[in-house]
TIGU-134726 format. One record per residue: z, y, x of N, C-alpha, C, O in turn. Coordinates in steps of 0.2 Angstrom, whole numbers, plus 5000, padded with zeros to 4 digits. Atoms other than C-alpha are relative to their C-alpha. Layout:
% residues N
ZYXZYXZYXZYX;...
//
This chain:
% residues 166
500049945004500050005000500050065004499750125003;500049944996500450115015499150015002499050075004;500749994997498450105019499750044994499250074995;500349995006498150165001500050095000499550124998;499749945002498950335001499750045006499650095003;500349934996498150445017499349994999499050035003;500650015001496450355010500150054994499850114996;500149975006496850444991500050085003499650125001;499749924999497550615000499250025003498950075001;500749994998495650595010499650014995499150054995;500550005005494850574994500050054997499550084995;500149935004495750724984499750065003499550105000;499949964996495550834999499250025001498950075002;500950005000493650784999499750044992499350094990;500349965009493450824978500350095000500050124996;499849945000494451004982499750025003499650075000;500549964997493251054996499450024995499250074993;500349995005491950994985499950064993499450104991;499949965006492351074970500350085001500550124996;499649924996493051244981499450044996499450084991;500349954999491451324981499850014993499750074991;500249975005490851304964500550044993500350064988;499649975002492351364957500150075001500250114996;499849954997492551494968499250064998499350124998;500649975002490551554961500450024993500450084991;499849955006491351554943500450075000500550114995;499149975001492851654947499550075005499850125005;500549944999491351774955499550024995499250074995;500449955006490251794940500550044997500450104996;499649985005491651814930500450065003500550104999;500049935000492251964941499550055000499750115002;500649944999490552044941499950004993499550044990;500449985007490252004922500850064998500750114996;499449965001492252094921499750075003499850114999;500349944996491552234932499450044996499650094994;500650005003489952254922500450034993500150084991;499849995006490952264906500550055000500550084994;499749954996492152384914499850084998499950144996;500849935000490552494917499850044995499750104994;500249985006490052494902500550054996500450104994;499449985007491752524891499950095004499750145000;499949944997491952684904499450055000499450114999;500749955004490052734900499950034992499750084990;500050005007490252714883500650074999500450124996;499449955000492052834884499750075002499750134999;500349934998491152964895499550024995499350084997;500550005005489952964882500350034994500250094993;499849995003490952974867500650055001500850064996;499649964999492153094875499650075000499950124998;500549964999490453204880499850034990499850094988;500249965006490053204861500750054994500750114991;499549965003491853244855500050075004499850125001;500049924997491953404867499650044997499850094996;500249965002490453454860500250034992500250094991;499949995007490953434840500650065000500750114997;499249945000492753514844499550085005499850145004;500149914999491653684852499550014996499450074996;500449995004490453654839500550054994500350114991;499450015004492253654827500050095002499950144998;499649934998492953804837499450064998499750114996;500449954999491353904837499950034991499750084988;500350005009491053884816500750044999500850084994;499549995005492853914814500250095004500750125001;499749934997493054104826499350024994499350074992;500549955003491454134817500150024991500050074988;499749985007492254114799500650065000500850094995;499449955001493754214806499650065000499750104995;500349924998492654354813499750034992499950084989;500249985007491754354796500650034992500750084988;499150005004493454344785500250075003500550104999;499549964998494054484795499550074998499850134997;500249935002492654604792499950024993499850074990;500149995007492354564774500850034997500950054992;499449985002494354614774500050095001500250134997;500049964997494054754784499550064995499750124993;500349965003492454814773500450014990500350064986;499749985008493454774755500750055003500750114999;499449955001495054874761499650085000499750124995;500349945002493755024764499850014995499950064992;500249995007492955004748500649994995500550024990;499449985003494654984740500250054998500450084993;499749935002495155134744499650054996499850104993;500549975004493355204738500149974993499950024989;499950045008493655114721500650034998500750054992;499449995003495455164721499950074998500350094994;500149945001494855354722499850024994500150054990;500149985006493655334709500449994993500450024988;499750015006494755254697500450054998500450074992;499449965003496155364697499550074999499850104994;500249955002494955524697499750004992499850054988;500350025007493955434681500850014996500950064992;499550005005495955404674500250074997500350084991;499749935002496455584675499350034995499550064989;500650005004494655614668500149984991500050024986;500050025003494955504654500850034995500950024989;499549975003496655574649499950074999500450084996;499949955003496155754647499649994996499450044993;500750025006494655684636500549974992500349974987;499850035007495955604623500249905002500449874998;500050064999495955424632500849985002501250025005;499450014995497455334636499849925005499649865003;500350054999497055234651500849975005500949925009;499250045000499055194655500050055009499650095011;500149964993499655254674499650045002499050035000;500750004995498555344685500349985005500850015007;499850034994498755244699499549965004499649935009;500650004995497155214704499649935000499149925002;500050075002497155014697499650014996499650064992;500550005004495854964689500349934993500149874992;499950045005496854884674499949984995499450024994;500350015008496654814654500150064998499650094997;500249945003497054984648499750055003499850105000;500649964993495955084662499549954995499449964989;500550025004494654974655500149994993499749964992;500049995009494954984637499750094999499350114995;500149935001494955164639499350025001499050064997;500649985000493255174647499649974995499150004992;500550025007492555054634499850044994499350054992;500049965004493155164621499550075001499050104998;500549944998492455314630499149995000498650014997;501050035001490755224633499650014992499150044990;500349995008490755194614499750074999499150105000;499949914999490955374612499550025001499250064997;500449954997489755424622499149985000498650015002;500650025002488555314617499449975008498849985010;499950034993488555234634499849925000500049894995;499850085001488155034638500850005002501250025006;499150045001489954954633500049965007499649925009;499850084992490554854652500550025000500849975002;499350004997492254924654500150015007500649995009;500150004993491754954671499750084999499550114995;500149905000491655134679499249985005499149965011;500649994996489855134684499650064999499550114994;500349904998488955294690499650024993499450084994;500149965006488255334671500650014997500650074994;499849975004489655334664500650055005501050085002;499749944996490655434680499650065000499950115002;500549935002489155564677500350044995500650094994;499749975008489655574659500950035001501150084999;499549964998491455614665500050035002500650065003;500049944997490855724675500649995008500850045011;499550014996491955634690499449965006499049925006;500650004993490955634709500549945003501149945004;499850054998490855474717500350015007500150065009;499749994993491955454734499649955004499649945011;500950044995490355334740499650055003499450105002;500749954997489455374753499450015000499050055003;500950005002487855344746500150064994499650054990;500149955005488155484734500350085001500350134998;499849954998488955594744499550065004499150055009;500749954997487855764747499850025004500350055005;500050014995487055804762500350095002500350154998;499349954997488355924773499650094998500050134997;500449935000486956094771499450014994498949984994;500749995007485656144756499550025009499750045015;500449974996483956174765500050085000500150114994;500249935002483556364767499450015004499149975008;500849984996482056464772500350085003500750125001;500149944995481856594785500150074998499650084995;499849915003482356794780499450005006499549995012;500549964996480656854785500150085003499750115007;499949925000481357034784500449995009500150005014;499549994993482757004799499349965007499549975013;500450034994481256914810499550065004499450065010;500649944997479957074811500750044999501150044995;499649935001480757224816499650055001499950115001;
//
């Protein structure tokens, strides 16, 4: 039996060289298929991170551009506010020495401010809107604080011929 035993150890020693190398070939696809796939996930990531960057300044760009706009539409209603608030209360005070009652003057364009102009429109044989529109602030005789109606700063004049010859 002693003769048996450093024959078997030759014989495993022979199937472990043997079988070294082609194992040793799996255990190298499989770190180059692991490498390879590595490659890719990390291609795939810089990629998808590339598109997210863009969407988030895309994000950011739409959303400063909503603010910018928001801010001047704030900016253009508070000036027109305040033109709106002039005409109203000029038309209120208008419509109370006429007989109207259009409640406060306060410059708000509220349900009795509109009642009162409806009434007057009636009156004056105006389109009914309840709204102060330039036909019927003509008829009250109340000048808009719009710039587009406001008159240009000088009448034209013509030359005094007399002071030119001497």
């Amino acid at each position: 039996m002693h003769k048996f035993i450093p024959l078997a150890c030759a014989l495993a020693l022979s199937v472990t060289w043997a079988l070294s190398p082609a194992s040793a070939a799996d255990v190298k696809e499989k770190a180059v298929e692991t490498k390879d796939t590595i490659k890719e996930k990390a291609v795939d990531a810089k990629d998808t991170i590339k598109e997210k960057a863009v969407e988030a300044k895309d994000t950011i760009k739409d959303k400063a551009h909503r603010a910018k706009d928001k801010i001047a539409d704030k900016m253009h209603r508070r000036s027109d506010g305040r033109v709106a608030m002039t005409d109203t209360r000029a038309a209120q005070e208008a419509l109370k020495t006429q007989g109207f009652d259009p409640g406060p003057i306060d410059g708000q364009m509220g349900p009795r401010t509109r009642a009162a102009i409806s009434d007057y429109q009636r009156r004056e044989n105006l389109p009914v809107t309840g709204m102060l529109d330039d036909a019927t602030m003509a008829k009250l005789n109340v000048r808009s604080s719009r710039s587009d109606a406001v008159p240009a700063a000088s009448p034209t004049t013509q030359p005094d011929v007399k002071k030119q010859n001497p």
